[in-house]
C-alpha positions as CSV (number, residue, x, y, z in Angstrom):
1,X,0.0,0.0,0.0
2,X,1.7,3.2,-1.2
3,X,0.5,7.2,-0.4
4,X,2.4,10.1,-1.5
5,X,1.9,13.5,0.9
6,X,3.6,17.0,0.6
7,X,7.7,17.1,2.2
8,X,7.3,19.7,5.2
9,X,9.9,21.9,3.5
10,X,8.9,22.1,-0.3
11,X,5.9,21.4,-2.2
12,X,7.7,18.5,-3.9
13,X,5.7,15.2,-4.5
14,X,7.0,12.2,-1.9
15,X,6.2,8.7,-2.2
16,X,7.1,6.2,-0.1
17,X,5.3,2.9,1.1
18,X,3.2,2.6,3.7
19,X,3.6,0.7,6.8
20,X,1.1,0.2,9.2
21,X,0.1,-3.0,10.2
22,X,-3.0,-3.6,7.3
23,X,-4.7,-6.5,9.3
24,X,-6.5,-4.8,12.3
25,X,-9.6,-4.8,11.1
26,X,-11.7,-1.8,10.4
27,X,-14.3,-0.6,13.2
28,X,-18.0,-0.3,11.6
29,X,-20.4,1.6,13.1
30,X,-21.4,-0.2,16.2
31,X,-22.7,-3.5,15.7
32,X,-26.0,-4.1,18.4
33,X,-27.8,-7.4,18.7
34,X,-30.8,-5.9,21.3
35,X,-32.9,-8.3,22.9
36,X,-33.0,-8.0,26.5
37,X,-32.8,-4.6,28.7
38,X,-30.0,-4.7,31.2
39,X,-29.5,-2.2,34.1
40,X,-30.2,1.6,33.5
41,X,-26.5,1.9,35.1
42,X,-24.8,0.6,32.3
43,X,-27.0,2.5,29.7
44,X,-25.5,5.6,31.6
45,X,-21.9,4.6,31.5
46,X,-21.7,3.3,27.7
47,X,-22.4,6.0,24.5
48,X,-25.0,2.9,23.6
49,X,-28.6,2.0,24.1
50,X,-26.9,-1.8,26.1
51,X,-28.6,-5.1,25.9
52,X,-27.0,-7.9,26.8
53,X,-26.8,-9.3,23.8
54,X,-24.2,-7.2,22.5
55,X,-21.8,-8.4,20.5
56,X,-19.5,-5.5,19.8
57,X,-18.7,-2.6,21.9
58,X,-16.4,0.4,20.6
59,X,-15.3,2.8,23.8
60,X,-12.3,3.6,22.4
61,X,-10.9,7.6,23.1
62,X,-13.7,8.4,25.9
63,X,-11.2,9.0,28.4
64,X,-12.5,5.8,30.7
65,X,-10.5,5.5,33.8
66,X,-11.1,2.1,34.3
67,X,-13.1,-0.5,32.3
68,X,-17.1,-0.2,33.3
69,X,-17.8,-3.4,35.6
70,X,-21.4,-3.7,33.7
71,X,-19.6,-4.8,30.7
72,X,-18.4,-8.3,32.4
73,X,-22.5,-9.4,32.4
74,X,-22.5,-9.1,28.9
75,X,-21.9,-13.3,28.2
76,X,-22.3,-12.7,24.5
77,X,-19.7,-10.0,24.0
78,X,-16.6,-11.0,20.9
79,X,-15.1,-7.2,20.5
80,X,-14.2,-5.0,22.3
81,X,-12.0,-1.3,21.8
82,X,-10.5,-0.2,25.2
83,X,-8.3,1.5,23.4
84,X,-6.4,5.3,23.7
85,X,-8.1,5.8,27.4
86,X,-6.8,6.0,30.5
87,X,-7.1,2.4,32.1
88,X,-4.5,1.5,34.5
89,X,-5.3,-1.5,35.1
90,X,-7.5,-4.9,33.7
91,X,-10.1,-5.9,36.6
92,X,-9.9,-9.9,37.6
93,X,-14.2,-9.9,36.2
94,X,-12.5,-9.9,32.6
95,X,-12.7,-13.7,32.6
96,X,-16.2,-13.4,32.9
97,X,-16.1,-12.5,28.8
98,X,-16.2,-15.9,28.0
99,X,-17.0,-15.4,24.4
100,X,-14.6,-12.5,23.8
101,X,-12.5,-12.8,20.4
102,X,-11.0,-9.2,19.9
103,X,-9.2,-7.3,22.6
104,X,-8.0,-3.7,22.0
105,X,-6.5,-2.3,25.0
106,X,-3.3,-0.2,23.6
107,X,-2.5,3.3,24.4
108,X,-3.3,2.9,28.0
109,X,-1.8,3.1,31.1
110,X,-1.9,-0.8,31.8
111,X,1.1,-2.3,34.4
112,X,0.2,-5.4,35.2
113,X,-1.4,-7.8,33.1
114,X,-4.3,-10.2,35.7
115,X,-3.9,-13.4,36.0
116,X,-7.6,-14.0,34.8
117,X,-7.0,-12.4,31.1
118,X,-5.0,-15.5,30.7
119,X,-9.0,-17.5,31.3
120,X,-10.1,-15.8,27.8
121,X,-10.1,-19.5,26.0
122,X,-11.9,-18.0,22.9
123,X,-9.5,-14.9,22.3
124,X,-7.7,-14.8,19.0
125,X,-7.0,-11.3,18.8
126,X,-5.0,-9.0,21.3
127,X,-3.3,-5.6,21.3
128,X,-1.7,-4.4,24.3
129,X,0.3,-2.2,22.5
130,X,1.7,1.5,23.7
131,X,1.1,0.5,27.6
132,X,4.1,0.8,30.6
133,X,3.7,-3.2,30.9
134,X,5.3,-4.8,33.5
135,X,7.6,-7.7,31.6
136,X,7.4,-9.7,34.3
137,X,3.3,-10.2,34.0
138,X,4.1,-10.6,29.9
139,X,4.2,-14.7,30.7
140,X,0.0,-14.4,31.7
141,X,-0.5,-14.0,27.7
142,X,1.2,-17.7,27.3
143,X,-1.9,-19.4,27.9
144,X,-4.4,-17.4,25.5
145,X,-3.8,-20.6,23.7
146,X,-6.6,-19.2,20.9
147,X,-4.2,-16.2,19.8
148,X,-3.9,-15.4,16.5
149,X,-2.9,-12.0,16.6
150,X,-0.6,-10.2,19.5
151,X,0.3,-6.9,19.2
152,X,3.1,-5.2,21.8
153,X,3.9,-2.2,19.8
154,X,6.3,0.1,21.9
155,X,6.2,-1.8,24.9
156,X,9.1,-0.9,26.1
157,X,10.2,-4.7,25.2
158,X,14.2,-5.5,25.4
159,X,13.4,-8.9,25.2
160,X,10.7,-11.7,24.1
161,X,9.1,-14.0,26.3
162,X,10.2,-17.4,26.0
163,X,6.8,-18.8,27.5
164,X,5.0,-17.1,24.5
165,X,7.3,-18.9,21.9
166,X,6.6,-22.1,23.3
167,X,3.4,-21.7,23.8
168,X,1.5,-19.5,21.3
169,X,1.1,-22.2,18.4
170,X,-1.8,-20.9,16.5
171,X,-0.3,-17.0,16.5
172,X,-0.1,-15.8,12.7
173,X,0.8,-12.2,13.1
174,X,3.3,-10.6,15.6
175,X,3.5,-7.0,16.2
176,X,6.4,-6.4,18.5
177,X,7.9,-3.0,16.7
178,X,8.9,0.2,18.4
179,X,10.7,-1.8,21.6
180,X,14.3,-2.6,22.3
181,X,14.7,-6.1,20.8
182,X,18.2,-7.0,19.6
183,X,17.4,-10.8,19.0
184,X,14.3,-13.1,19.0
185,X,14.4,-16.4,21.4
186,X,15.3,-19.2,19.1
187,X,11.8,-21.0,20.7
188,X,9.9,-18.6,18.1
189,X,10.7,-21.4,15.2
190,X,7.3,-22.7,17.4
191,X,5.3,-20.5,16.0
192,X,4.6,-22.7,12.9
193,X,1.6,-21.0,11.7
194,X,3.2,-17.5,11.8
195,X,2.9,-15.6,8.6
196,X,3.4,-11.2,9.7
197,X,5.9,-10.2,12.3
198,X,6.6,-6.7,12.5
199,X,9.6,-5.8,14.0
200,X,10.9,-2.4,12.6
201,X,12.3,0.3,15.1
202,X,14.1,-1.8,17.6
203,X,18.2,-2.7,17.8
204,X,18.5,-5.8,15.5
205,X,21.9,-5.3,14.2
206,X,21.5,-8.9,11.9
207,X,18.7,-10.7,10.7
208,X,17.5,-12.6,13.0
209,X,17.9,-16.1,11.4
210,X,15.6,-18.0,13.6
211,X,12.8,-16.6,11.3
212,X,14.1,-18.3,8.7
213,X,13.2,-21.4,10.5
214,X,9.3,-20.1,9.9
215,X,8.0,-21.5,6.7
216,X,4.7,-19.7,7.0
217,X,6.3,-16.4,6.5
218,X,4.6,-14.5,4.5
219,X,5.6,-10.7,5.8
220,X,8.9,-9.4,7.6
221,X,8.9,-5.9,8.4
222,X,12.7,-4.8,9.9
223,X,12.6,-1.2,8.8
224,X,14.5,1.2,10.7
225,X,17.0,-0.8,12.7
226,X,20.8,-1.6,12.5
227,X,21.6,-4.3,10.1
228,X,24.1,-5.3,8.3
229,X,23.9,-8.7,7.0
230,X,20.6,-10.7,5.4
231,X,21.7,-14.5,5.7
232,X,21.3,-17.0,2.8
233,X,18.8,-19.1,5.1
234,X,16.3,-16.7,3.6
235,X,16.2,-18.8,1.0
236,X,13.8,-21.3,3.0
237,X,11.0,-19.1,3.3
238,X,9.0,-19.9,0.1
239,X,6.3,-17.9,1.1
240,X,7.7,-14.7,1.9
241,X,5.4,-12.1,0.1
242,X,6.5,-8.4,1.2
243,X,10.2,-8.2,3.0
244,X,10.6,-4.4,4.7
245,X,14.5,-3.8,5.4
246,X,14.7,-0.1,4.7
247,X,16.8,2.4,6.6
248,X,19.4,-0.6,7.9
249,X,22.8,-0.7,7.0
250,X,22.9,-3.6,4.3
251,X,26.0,-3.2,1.7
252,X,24.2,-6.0,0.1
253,X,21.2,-8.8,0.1
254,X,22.0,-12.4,-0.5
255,X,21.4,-13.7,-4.0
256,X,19.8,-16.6,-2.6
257,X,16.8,-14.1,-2.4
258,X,15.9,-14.5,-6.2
259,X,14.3,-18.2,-5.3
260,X,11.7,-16.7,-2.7
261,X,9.7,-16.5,-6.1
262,X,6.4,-15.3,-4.3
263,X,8.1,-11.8,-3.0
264,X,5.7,-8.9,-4.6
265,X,7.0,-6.3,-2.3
266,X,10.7,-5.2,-1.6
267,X,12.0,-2.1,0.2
268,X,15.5,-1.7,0.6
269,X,15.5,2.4,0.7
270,X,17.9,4.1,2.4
271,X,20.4,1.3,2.9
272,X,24.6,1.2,1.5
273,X,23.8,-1.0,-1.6
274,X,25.3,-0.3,-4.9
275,X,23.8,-3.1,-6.7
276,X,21.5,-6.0,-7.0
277,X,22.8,-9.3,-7.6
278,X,22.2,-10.5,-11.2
279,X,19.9,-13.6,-10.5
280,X,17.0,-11.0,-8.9
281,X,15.9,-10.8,-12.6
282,X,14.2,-14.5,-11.8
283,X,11.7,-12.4,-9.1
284,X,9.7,-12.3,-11.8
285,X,5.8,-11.2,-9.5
286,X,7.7,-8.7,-8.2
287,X,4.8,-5.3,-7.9
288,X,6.3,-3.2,-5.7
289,X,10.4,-1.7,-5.2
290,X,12.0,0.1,-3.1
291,X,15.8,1.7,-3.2
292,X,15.7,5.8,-2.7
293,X,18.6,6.2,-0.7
294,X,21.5,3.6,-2.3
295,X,23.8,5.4,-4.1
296,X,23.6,3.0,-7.1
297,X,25.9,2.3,-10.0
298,X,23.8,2.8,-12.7
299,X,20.4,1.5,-12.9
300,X,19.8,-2.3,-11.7
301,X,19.1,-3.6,-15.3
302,X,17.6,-6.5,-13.9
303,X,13.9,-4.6,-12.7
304,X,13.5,-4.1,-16.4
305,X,12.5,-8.3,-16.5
306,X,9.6,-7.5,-13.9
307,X,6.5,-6.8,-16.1
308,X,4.4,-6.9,-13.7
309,X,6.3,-4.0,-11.5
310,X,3.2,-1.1,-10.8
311,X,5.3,0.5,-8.2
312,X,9.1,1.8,-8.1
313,X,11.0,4.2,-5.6
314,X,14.4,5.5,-6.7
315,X,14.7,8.4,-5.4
316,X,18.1,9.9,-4.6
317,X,20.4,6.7,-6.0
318,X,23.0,8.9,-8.3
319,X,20.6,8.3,-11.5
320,X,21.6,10.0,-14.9
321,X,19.9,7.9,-17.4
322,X,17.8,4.9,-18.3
323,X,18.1,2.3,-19.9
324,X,16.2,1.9,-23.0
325,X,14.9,-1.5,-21.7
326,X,13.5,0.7,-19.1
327,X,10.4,0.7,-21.9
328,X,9.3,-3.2,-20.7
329,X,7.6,-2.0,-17.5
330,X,4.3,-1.0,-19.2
331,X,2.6,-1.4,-15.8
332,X,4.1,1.1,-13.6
333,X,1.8,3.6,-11.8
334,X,4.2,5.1,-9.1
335,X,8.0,6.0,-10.4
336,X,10.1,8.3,-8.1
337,X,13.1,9.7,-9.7
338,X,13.7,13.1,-7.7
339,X,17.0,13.9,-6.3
340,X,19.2,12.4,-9.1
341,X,21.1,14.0,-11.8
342,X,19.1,14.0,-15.2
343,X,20.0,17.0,-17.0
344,X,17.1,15.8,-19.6
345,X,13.2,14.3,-19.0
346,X,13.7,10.9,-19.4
347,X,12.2,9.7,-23.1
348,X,11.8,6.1,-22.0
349,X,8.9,7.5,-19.6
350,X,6.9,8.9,-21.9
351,X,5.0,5.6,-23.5
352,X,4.2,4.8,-20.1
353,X,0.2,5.4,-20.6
354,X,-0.8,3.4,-17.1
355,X,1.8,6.0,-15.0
356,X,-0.4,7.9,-13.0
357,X,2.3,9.2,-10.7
358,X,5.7,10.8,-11.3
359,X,8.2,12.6,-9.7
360,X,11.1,14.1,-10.8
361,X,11.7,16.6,-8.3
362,X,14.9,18.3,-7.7
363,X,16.9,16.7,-11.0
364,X,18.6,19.4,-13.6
365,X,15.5,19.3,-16.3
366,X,15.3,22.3,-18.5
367,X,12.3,21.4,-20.9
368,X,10.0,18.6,-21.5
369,X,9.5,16.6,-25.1
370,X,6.4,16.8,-26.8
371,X,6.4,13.1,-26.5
372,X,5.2,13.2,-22.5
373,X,1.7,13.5,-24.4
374,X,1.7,9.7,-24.1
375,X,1.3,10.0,-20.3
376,X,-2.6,9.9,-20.7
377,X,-3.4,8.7,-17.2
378,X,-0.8,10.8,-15.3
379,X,-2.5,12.2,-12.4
380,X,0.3,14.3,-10.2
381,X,3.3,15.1,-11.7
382,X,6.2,16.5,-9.4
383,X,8.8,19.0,-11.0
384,X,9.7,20.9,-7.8
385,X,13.7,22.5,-8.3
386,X,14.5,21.9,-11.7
387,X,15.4,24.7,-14.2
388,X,12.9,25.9,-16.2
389,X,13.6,29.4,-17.3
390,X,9.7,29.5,-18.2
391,X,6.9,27.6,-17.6
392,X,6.9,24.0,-19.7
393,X,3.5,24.4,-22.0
394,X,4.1,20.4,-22.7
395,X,2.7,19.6,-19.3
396,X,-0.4,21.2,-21.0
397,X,-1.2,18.2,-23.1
398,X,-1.2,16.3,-19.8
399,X,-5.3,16.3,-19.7
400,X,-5.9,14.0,-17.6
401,X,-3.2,15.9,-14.7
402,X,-4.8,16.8,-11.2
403,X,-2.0,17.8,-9.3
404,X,1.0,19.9,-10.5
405,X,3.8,20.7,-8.5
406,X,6.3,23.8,-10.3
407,X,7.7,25.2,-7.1
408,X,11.6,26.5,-8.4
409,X,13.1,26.8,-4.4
410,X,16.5,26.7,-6.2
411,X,18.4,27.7,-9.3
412,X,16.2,29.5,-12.7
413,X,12.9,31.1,-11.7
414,X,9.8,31.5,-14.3
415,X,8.1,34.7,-14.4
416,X,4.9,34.0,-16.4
417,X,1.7,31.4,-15.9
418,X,0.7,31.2,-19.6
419,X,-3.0,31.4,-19.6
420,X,-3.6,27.6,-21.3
421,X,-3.5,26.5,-17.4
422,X,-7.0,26.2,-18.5
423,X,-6.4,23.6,-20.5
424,X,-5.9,21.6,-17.2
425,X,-9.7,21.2,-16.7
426,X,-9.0,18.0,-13.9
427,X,-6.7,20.0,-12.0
428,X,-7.7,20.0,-7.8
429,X,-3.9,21.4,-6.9
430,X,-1.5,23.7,-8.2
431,X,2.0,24.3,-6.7
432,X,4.0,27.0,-8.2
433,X,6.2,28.6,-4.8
434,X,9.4,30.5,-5.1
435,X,9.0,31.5,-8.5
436,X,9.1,35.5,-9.5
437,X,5.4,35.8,-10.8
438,X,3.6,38.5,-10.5
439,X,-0.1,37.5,-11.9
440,X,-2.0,34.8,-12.2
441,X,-3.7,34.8,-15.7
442,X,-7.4,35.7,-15.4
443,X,-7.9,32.0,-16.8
444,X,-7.4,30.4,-13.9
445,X,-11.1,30.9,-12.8
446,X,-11.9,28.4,-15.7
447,X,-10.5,25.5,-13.7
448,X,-13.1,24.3,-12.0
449,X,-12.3,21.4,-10.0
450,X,-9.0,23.5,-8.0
451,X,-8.5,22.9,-4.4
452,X,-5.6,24.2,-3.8
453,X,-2.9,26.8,-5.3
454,X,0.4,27.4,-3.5
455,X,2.2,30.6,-5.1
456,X,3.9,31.6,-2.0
457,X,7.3,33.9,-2.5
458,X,6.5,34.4,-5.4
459,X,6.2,38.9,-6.7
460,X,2.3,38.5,-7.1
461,X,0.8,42.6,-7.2
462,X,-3.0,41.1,-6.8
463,X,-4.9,38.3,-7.4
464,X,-7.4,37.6,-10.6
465,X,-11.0,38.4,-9.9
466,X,-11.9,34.9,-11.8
467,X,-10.4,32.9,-8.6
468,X,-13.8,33.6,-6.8
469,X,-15.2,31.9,-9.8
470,X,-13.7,28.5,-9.2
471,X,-15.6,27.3,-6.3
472,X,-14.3,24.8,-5.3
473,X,-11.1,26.2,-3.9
474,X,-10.3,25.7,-0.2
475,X,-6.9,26.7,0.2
476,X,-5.3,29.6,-1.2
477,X,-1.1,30.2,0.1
478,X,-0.1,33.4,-1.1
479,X,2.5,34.5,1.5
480,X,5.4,36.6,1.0
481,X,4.4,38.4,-2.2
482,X,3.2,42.3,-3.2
483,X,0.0,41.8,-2.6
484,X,-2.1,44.7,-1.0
485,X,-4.9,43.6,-1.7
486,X,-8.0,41.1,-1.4
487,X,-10.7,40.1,-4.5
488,X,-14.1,41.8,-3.0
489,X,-15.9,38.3,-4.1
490,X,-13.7,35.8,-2.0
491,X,-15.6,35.2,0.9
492,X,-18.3,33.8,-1.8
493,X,-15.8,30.8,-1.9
494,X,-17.6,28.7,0.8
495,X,-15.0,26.0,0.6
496,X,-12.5,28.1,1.1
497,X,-10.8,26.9,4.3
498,X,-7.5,28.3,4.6
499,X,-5.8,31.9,3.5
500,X,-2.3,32.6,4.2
501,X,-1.0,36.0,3.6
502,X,1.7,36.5,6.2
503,X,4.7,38.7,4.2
504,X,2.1,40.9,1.9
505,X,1.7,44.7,2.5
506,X,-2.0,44.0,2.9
507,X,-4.3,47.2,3.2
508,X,-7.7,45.6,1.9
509,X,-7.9,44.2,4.0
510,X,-5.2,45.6,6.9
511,X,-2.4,43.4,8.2
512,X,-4.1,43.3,11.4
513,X,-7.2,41.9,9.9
514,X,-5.4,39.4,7.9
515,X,-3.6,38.5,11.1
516,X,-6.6,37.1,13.0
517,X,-7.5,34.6,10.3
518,X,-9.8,33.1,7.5
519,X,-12.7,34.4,9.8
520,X,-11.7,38.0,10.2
521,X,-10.8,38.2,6.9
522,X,-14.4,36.9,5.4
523,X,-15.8,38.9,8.0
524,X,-14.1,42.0,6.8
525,X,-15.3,41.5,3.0
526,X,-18.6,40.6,3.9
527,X,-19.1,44.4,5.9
528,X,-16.6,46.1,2.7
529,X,-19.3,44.5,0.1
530,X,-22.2,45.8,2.9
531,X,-21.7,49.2,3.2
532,X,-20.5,49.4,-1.0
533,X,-24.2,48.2,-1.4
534,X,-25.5,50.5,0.9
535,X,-23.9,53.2,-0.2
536,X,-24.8,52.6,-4.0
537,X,-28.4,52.3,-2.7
538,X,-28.5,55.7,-1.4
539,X,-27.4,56.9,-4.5
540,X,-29.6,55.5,-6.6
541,X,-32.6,56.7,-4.8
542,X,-31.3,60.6,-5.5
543,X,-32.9,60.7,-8.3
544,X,-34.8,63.8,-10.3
545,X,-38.3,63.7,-10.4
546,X,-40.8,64.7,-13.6
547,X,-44.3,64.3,-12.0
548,X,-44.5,60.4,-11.1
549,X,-41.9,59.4,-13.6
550,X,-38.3,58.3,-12.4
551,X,-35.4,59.2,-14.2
552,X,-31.8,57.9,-14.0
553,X,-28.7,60.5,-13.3
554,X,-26.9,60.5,-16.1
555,X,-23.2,58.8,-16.7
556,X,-22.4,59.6,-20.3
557,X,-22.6,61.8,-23.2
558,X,-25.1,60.2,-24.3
559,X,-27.3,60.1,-21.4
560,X,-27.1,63.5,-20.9
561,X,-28.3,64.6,-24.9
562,X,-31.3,62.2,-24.2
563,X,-32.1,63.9,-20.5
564,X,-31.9,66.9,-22.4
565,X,-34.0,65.7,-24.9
566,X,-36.2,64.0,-22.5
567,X,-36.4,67.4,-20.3
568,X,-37.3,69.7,-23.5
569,X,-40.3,67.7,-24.2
């Protein structure tokens, strides 16, 4: 699962993959069987009309102090979400939930794990994660023999129980990342039937080779920890689908790797590697990559024998060029080339009609070929610090574009927006900062869908009356240019959610108006508008009389040779 979000420093495009733990399942809407009326207390204490035939119960972030006692009558109960309050402790009733089959207690303030937890025969599903456990009461969850999934996310862990290893047999997903482990207990090759274990930000300074041992595997996460070596042993595990081992120090992965011949997902950012070893051409179902952060060779040749690739991170690897055999990998949807050295926009990318999103932030580009016109699904395109000494008019046959980002925070600055940014018609966000504009072309209130438009420090003078035509815009970052000045019509954009202005010599409205926020602002254009009305209305009732009739004052010539006209009749 991939997402791309804005750096914190520059409006570039930044894609990375996601890693959250993707099998907690999602909490509907709560889930009521209601048959027979239990005490009023209880009605008072849960957010729900409570039976006691409830199944599911969600009392998660409703700052509980301690878990309400009425819950342990409720026989039928299977889930329930404890989590992000402020329990301290797990009352000995909770073996009274004899039915109970999900158990979300993390972000707490839990010490001690009871004794009677460890009476919850039917539980298959635990997270105790983000609580000041006490290790010494970790041995209680040894005889939930019905586990299938423990999580003891930043625990505060430096080691793994033993007693869960040996006993555990049915667990298929361990989350134990964010602790202090520096090795697993070699009993884990007894979890037989584990496929996920997430272990990234602890101290592993090699892979631990016991997993290897785990035939099941189907997921290793070991992001963000300190090692150095993958073993050959890897070989063994078959079924390894998605292996995590970004930002470790690896100078290089085993060859062996190239028989695990299920692995779809590989992410080695941010590691010491310079290459891949030849045979990884064999990982033939391999969807997603990941190697930003190597400072490669040249490009690994051997991606360009994964047809099936939809997903590729290279970001910052010392690229200059791509192979021409680069053309093969028709499926890609994601490709992240920023921070490299390509001096030109790389041809081989342009008959790539599936790409949807591309980034080639920060490289040395000074135009674009006409040939891009073949990225008919491109949806955000990222050109952040290159050097365009104007604006590229090719990313105008890009129809089917919906975010643009054109910031110049370095190097050649463009002075002009040509007015064909209407041409854009899909486009929700527009990122054009540190550039030396000073308008925006009046056609920019023919786009329609926009969102957003970032043109801060930039020289803008004003702002285009048309923008209060596009109504669907909700932020608007104009800070640190000439502007003086507000459009009369933008409070009518009722979407609009955020105005930044901080840097302009603002008069209409003042800087001290501007400084109080979106509010004060709409406020002051609303009253502006008011008394402009107003006063117009006054004015137009001064008008001359003959008899009954009403006549207009005059503005022209010609009005006033047909008033006199009128009057000498």
């Amino acid at each position: 699962m991939v997402d791309f979000q804005q750096s914190p420093d520059a409006n570039a495009v930044n894609v990375h993959f996601s890693r959250a733990d993707t099998t907690i399942p999602e909490k509907d809407s709560l889930q009521i069987s209601q048959e027979t009326q239990v005490t009023k207390e209880l009605e008072d204490t849960l957010p729900v009309h409570v039976t006691d035939r409830i199944f599911f119960i969600d009392l998660a972030n409703k700052q509980q102090t301690t878990i309400p006692l009425q819950i342990f009558e409720l026989e039928d109960l299977e889930e329930l979400h404890l989590e992000k309050n402020l329990i301290e402790s797990i009352p000995g009733d909770i073996h009274h939930l004899k039915k109970v089959k999900v158990l979300y207690l993390n972000e707490n303030y839990i010490h001690d794990i009871c004794e009677e937890l460890g009476e919850l025969k039917y539980l298959q599903s635990l997270d105790l994660s983000s609580n000041p456990l006490s290790y010494s009461s970790l041995h209680i969850i040894s005889k939930l023999q019905a586990l299938r999934q423990l999580r003891l996310y930043d625990a505060n862990l430096d080691e793994f129980p033993v007693e869960i290893c040996k006993c555990l047999h049915h667990v298929e997903l361990l989350g134990l990342s964010g602790n202090n482990l520096k090795y697993m207990p070699k009993e884990v090759v007894n979890l037989r039937k584990l496929k996920e274990i997430y272990l990234q930000k602890n101290r592993f300074e090699s892979f631990p080779l016991e997993l290897c041992h785990l035939h099941n595997l189907e997921i290793i996460d070991l992001e963000q920890n300190l090692v150095s070596f993958v073993p050959e042993e890897i070989v063994s595990l078959t079924n390894l689908v998605k292996l995590f081992l970004a930002f470790n120090n690896l100078l290089s992965v085993p060859d062996t790797l190239h028989r695990c011949r299920r692995l779809t997902v590989l992410d080695l950012t941010n590691n010491l590697l310079r290459r891949l070893p030849p045979n990884f051409k064999q990982l033939t179902e391999m969807n997603e990559l990941g190697l930003s952060g190597n400072n490669l060779e040249k490009f690994p040749g051997q991606i360009c024998h994964w047809k099936s690739l939809c997903l590729i991170y290279l970001k910052n690897t010392g690229l200059q060029v791509l192979p021409s055999s680069f053309t093969r990998l028709t499926c890609i949807k994601i490709l992240d080339l920023s921070e490299n050295f390509f001096y030109e926009f790389p041809k081989e990318i342009c008959a790539m009609e599936n790409l949807e999103i591309l980034s080639l932030d920060d490289n040395q580009i000074c135009e674009l070929p006409p040939s891009m016109m073949g990225l008919s699904n491109l949806k955000c395109l990222g050109l952040t610090g290159n050097r365009f000494s104007v604006f590229p008019e090719e990313v105008f046959l890009l129809q089917s574009l919906e975010k643009l980002y054109l910031g110049q925070d370095k190097g050649i600055k463009f002075m002009t927006l040509p007015s064909d940014i209407s041409k854009l018609q899909n486009l929700r966000e527009l990122y054009l900062e540190n550039n030396c504009l000073e308008y925006l072309p009046p056609s920019i209130g023919l786009l329609s869908n926009l969102e957003i438009v970032d043109c801060h420090n930039n020289l803008l003078k004003e702002l285009p009356d048309s923008i209060c035509q596009v109504q669907g815009l909700q932020r608007l970052l104009v800070q640190n240019n000439q502007l003086f000045q507000l459009p009369e019509n933008l409070d009518n954009l009722r979407k609009l959610q955020l105005v930044l202005l901080d840097g302009n010599p603002m008069t209409d409205p003042p800087i001290e108006v501007c400084s109080q926020g979106n509010l004060a602002i709409r406020e002051y254009l609303q009253e502006k508008r008011h008394q402009k009305a107003k006063a117009t209305k006054v004015q137009g009732n001064n008008f001359p009389f003959i008899g009954s009739n009403v006549i207009p004052l005059a503005r022209s010539k010609l009005a006033v040779d047909t008033w006199a006209n009128i009057t000498a009749k």
